[in-house]
C-alpha positions in Angstrom: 36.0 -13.8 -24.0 36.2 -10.3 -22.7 32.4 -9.1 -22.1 33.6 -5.6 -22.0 35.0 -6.3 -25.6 31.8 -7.8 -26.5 29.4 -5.0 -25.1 30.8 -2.3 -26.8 30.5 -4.1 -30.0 27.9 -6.3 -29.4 25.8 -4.6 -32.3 28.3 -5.3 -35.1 29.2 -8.7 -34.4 25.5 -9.6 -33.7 24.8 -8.3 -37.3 28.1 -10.2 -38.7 26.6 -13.6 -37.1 23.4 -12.7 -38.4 24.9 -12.6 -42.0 26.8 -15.3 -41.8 23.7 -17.8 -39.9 20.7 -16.9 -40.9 19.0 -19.1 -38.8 20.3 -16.7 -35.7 16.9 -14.9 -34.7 17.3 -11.6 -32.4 16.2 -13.6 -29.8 19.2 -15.9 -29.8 21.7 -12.6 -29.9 20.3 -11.2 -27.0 23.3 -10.4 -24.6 22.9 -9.5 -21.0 25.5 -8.8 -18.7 27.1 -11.5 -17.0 25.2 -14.3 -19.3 28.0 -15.4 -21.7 27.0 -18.5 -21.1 23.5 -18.8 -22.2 24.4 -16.3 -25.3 27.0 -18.9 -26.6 24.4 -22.1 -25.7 22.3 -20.5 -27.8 24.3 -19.5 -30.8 26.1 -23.3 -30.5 22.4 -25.0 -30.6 21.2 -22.9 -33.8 24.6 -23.5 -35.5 26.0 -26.7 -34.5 29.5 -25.1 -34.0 31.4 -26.1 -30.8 31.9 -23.3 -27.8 35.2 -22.9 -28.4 34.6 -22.4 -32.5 32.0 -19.6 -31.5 34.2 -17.9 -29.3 37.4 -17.9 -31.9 35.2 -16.8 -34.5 33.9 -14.0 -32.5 37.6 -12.9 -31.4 38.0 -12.7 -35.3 35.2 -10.7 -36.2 
């Protein structure tokens, strides 16, 4: 995942994954630099979705 790619569009994907899981609170979408990690923890724990599912569907979005 390229965090520069995901920083400048951070805000339109994070509304995109809100749509599509509604169960995704602000808190969970909270990116900071350098964290890509934690982000994707959080977003696999509230949606049951493996890493690497999260990460290609993020590339698609």
């Amino acid at each position: 995942m390229d965090r520069l790619e995901i920083k400048g569009n951070w805000n339109q994907l994070k509304g995109k994954l809100k749509q599509k899981y509604a169960n995704l609170t602000d808190d969970d979408l909270r990116y900071e630099e350098g964290k890509d990690d934690e982000l994707l923890g959080r977003i696999q724990k509230r949606t049951g979705r493996t890493r690497e599912e999260i990460i290609k569907e993020i590339k698609n979005m």
